[in-house]
Backbone as a chain_set.jsonl record, in Angstrom:
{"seq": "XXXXXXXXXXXXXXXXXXXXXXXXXXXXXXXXXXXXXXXXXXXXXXXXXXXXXXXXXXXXXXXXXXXXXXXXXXXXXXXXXXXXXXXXXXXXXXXXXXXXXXXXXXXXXXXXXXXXXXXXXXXXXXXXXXXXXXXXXX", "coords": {"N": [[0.85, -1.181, 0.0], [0.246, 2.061, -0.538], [0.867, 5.517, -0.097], [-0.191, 7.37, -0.896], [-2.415, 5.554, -0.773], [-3.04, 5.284, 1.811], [-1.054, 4.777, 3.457], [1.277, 6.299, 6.183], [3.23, 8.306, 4.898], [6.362, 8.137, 5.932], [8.531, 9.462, 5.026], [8.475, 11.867, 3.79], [8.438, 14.076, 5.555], [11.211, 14.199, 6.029], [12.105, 14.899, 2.859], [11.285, 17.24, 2.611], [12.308, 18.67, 4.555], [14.622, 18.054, 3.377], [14.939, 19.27, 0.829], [14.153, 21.98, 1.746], [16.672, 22.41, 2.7], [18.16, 22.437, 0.314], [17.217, 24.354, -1.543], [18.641, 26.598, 0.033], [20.841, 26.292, -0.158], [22.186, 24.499, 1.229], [23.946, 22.029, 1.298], [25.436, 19.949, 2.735], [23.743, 19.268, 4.672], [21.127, 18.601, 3.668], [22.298, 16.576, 2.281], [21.93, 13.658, 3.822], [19.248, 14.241, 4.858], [18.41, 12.96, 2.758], [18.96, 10.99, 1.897], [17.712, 8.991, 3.729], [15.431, 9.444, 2.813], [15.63, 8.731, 0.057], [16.493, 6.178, 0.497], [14.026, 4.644, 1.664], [11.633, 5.437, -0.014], [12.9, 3.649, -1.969], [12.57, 1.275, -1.165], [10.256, 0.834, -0.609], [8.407, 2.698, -2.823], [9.669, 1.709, -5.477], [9.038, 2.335, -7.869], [8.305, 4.615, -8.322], [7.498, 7.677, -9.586], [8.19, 9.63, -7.655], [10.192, 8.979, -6.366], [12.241, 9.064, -7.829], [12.483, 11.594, -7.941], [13.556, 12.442, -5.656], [15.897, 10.403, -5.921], [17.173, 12.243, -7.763], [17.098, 15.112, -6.735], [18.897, 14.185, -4.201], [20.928, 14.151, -6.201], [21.761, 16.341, -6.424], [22.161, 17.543, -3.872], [24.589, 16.702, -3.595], [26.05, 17.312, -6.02], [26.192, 20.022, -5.208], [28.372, 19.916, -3.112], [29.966, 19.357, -5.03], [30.476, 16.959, -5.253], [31.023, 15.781, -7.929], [31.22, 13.577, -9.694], [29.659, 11.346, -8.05], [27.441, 12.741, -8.236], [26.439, 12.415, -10.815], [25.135, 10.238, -11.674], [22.868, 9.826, -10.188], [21.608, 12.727, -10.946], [21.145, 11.271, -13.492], [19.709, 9.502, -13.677], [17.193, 9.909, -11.999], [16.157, 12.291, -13.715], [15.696, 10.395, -16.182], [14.239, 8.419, -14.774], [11.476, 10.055, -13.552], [10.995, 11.089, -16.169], [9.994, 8.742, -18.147], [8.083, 8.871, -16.618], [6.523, 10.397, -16.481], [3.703, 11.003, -17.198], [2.156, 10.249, -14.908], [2.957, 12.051, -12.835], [1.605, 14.528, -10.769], [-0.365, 17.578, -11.383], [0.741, 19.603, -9.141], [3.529, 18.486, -9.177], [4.774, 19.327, -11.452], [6.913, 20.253, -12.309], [8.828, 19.138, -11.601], [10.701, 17.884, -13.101], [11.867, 19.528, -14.936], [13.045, 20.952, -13.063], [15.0, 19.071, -12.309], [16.171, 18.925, -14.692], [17.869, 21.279, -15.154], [19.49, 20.588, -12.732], [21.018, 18.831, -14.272], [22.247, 20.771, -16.071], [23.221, 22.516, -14.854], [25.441, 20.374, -13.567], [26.981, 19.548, -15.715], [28.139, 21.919, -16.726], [29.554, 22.59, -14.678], [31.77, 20.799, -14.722], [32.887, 21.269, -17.139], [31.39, 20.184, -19.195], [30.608, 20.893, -22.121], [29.387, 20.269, -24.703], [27.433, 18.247, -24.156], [26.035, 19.871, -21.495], [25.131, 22.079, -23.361], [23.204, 20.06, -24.45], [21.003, 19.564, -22.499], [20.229, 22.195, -22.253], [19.144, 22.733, -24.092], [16.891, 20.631, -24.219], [15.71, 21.195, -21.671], [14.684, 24.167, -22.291], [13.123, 23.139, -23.983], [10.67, 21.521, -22.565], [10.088, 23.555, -20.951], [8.231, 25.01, -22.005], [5.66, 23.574, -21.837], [5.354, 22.587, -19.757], [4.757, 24.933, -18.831], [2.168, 24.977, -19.651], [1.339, 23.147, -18.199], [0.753, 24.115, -15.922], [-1.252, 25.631, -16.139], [-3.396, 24.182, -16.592], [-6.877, 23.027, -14.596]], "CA": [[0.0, 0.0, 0.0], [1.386, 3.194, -1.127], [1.12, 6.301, 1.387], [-1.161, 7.576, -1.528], [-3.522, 4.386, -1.006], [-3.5, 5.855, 3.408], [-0.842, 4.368, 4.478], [1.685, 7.475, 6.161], [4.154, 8.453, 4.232], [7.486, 8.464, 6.331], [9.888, 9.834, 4.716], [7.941, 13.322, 3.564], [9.614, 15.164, 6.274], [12.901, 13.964, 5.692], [12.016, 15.386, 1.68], [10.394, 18.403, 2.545], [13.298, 19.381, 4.636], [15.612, 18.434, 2.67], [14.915, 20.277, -0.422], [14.187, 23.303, 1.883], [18.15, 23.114, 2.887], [19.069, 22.583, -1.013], [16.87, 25.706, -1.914], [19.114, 27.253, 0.733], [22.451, 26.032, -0.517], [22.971, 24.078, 2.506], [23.937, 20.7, 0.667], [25.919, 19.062, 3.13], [22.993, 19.396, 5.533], [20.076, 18.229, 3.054], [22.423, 14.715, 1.7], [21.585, 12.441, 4.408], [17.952, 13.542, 4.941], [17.71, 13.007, 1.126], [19.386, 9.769, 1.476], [16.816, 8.86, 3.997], [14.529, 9.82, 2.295], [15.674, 7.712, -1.104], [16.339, 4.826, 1.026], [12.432, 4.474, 2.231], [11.097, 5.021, -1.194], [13.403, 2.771, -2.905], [11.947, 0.005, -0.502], [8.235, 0.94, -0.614], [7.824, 2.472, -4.005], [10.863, 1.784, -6.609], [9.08, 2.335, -9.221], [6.956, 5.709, -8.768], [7.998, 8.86, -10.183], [9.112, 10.838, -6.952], [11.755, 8.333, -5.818], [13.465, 9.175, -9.037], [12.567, 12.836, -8.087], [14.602, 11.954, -5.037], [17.591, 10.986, -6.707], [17.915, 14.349, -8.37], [17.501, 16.031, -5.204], [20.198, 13.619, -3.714], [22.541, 14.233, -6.616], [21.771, 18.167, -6.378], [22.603, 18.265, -2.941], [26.223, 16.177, -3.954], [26.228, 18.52, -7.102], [26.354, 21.695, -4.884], [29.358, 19.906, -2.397], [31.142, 19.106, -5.864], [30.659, 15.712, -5.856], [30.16, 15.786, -9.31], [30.985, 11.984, -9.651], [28.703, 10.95, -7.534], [26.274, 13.281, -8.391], [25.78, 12.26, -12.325], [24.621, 8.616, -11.93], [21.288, 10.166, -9.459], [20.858, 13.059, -11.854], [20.555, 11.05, -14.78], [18.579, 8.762, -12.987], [16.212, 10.865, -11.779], [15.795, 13.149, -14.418], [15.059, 9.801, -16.713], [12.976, 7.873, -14.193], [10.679, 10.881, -14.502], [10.584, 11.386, -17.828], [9.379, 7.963, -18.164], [6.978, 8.373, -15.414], [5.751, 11.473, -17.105], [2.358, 11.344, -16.868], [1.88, 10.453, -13.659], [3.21, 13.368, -12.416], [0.496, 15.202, -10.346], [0.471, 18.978, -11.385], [1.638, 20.281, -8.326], [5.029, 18.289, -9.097], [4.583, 19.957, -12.75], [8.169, 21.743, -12.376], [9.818, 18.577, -11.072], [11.18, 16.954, -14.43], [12.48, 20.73, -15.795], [14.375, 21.027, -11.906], [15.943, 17.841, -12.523], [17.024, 18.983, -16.363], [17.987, 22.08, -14.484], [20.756, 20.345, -12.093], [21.615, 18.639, -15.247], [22.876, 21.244, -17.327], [24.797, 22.969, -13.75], [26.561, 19.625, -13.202], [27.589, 19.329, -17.063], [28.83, 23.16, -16.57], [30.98, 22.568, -13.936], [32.82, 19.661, -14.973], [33.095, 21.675, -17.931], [31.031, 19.56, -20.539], [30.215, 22.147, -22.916], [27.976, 19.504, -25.282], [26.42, 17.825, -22.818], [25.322, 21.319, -20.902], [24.323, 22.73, -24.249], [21.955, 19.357, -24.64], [20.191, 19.415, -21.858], [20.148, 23.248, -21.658], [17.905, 22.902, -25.242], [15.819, 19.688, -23.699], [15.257, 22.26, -20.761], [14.443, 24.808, -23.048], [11.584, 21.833, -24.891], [10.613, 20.843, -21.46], [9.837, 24.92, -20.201], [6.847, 25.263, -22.48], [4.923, 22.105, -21.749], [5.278, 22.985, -17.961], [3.462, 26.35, -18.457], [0.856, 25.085, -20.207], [0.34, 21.749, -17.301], [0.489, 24.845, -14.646], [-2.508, 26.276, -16.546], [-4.826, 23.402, -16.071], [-7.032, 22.907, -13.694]], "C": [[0.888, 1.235, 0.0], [0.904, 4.727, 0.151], [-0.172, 7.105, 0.338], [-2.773, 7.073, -1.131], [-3.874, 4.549, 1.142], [-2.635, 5.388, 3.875], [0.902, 5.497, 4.848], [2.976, 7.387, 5.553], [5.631, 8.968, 4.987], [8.716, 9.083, 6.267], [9.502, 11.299, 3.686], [8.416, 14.126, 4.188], [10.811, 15.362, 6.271], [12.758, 15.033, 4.212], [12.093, 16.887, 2.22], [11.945, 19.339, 3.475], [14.573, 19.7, 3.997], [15.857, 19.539, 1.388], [14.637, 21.619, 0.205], [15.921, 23.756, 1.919], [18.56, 22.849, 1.467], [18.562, 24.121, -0.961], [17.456, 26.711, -1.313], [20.708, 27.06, 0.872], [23.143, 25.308, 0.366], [22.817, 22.455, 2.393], [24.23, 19.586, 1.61], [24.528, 18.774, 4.48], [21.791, 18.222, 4.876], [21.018, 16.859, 2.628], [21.964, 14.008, 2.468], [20.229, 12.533, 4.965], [17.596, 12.846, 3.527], [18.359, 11.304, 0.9], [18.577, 9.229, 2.305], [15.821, 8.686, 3.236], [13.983, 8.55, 1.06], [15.681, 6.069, -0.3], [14.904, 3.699, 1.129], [11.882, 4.363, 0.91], [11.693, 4.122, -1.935], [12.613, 1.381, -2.426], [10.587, -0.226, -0.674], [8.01, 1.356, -1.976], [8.873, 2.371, -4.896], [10.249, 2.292, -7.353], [8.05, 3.85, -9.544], [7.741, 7.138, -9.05], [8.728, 9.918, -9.065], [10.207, 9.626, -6.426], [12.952, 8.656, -6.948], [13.319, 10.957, -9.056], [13.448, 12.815, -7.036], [15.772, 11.786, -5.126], [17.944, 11.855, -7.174], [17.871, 15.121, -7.439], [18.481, 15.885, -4.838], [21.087, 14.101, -4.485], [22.585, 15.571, -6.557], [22.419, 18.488, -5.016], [24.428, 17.439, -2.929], [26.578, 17.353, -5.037], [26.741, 19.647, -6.384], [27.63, 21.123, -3.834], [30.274, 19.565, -3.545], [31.345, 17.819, -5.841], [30.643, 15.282, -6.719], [29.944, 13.96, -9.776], [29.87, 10.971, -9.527], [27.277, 11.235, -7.706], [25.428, 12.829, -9.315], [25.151, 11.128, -12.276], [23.285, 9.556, -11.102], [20.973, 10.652, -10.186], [20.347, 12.704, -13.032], [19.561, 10.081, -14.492], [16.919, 8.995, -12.917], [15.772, 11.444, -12.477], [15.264, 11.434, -15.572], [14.042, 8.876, -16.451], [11.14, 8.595, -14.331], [10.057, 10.842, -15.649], [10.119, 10.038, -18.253], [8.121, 7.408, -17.48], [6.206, 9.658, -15.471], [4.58, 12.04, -16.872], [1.693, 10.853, -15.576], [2.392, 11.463, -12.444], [2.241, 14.483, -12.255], [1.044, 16.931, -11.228], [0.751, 19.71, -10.817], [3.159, 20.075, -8.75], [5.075, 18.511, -10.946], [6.162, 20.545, -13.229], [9.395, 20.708, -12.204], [11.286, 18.052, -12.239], [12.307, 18.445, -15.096], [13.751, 21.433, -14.788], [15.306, 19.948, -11.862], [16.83, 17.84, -14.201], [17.986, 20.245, -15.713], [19.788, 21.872, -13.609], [21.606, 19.608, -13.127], [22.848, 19.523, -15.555], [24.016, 22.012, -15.916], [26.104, 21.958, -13.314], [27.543, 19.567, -14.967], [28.379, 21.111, -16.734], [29.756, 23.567, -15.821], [31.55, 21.898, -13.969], [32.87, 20.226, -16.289], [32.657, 21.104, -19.438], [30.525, 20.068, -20.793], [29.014, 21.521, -23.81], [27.007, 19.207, -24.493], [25.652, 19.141, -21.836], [24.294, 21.748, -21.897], [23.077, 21.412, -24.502], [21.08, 19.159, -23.809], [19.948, 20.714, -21.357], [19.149, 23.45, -22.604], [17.045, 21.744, -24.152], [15.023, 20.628, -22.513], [14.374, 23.516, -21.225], [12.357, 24.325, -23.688], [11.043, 21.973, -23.513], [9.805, 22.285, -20.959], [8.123, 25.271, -20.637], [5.749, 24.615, -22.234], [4.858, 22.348, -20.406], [4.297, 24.058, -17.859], [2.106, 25.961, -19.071], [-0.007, 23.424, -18.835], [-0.17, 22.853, -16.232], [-0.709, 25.588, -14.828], [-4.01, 25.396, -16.374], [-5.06, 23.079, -14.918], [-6.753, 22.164, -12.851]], "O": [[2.024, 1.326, 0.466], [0.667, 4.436, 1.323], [-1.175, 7.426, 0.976], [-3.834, 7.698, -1.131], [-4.821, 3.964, 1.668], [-2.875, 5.262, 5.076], [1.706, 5.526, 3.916], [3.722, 6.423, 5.725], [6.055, 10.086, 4.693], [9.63, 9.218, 7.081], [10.349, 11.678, 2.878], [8.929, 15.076, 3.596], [11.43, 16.41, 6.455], [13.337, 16.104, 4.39], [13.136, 17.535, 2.129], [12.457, 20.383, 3.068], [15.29, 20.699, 3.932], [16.758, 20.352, 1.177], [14.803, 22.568, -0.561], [16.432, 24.788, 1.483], [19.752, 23.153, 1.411], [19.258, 25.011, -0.471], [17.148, 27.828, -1.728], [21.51, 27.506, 1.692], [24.371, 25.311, 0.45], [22.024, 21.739, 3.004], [23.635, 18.51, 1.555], [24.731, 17.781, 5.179], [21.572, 17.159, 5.456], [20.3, 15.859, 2.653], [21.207, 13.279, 1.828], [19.73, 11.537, 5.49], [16.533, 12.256, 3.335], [18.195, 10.619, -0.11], [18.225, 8.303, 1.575], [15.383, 7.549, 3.063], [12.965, 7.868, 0.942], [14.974, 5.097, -0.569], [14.778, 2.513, 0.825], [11.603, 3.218, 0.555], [10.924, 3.639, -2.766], [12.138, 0.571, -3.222], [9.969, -1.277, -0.842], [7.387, 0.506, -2.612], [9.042, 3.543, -5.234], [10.98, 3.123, -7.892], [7.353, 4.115, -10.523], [8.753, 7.357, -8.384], [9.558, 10.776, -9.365], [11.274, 10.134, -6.082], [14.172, 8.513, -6.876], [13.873, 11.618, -9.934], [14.507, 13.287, -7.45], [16.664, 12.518, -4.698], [19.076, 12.319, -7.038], [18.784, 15.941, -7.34], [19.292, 16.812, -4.843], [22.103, 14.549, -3.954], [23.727, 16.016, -6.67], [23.122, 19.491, -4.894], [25.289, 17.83, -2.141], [27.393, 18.231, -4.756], [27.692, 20.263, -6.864], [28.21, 22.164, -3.524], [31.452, 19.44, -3.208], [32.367, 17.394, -6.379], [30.219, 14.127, -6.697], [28.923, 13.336, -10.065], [29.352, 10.173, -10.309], [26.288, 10.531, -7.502], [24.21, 12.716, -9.177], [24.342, 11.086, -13.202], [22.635, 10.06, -12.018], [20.085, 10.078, -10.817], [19.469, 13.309, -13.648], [18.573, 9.969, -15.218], [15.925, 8.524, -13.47], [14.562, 11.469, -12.253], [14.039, 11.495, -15.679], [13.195, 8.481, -17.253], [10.115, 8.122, -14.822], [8.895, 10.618, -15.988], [9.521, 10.349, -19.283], [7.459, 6.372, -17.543], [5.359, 9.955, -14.628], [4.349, 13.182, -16.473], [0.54, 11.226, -15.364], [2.057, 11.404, -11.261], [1.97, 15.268, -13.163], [2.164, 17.334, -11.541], [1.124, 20.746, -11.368], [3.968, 21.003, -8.758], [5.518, 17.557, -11.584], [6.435, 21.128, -14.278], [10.564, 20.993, -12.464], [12.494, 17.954, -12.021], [13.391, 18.229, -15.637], [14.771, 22.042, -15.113], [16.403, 20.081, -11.318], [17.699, 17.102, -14.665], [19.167, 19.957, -15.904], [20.806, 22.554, -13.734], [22.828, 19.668, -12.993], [24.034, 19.234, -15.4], [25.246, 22.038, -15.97], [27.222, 22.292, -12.923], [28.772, 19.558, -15.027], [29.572, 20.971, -16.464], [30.566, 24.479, -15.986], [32.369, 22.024, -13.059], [32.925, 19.207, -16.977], [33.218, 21.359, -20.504], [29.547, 20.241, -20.065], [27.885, 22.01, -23.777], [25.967, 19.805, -24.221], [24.448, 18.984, -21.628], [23.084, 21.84, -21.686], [21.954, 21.846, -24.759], [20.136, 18.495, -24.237], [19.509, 20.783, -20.209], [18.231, 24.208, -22.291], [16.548, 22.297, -23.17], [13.796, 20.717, -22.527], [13.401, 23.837, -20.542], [11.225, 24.805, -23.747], [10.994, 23.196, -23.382], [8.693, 22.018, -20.502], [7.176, 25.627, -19.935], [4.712, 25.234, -22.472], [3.699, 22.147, -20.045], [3.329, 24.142, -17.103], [1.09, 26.644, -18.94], [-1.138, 22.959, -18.694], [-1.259, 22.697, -15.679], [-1.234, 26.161, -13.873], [-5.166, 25.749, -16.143], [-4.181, 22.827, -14.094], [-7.172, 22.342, -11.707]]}, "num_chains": 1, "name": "protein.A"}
């Protein structure tokens, strides 16, 4: 049973804080609720679209300590778990798939991959329009 289906969702506070300390640059703070966090969903839902929003959090908050290494296997993860899990993507989390192309193109920019940045800085680009028009429906 999914936390959707009533049963509580444990590892929402761990999220919710964590991504407040990314949004606040405070990476080394937000990795291990965010690894929490991934841990719990990997066990209970593998296969649903925010555990792979999860990993892009996780590798965002490695991304911003310069892990870059470490970082690229979550963000590509994440950003393609998503994108395969597309349409189940409520439209509150409407923004999630274009923040995960997002840490993309900053980790390709600081390891200096100039292609790779520029391809997921166009997919980002594709990706921007299609967002404003899900944030428009009801």
């Amino acid at each position: 049973m999914s936390a959707s289906q009533g049963q509580p969702a444990t590892d929402r506070p761990a999220r919710a804080i964590g991504l407040e300390l990314l949004t606040q640059e405070k990476w080394t703070e937000a990795e291990p609720l965010l690894r929490e966090c991934l841990a719990i969903r990997e066990k209970k839902e593998p296969d649903v679209w925010s555990t792979f929003d999860t990993k892009s959090l996780l590798g965002g908050a490695l991304l911003g300590q310069k892990k870059y290494a470490d970082a690229e296997p979550l963000l590509l993860a994440g950003y393609e778990g998503m994108k395969q899990r597309e349409k189940t993507i409520p439209p509150l989390g409407s923004t999630r798939i274009a923040d995960a192309t997002e840490r993309l193109v900053q980790l390709y920019e600081a390891i200096d991959k100039k292609d790779d940045a520029a391809k997921w800085r166009k997919e980002l680009e594709a990706i921007k329009p299609t967002q404003k028009n899900m944030e428009k429906q009801p």
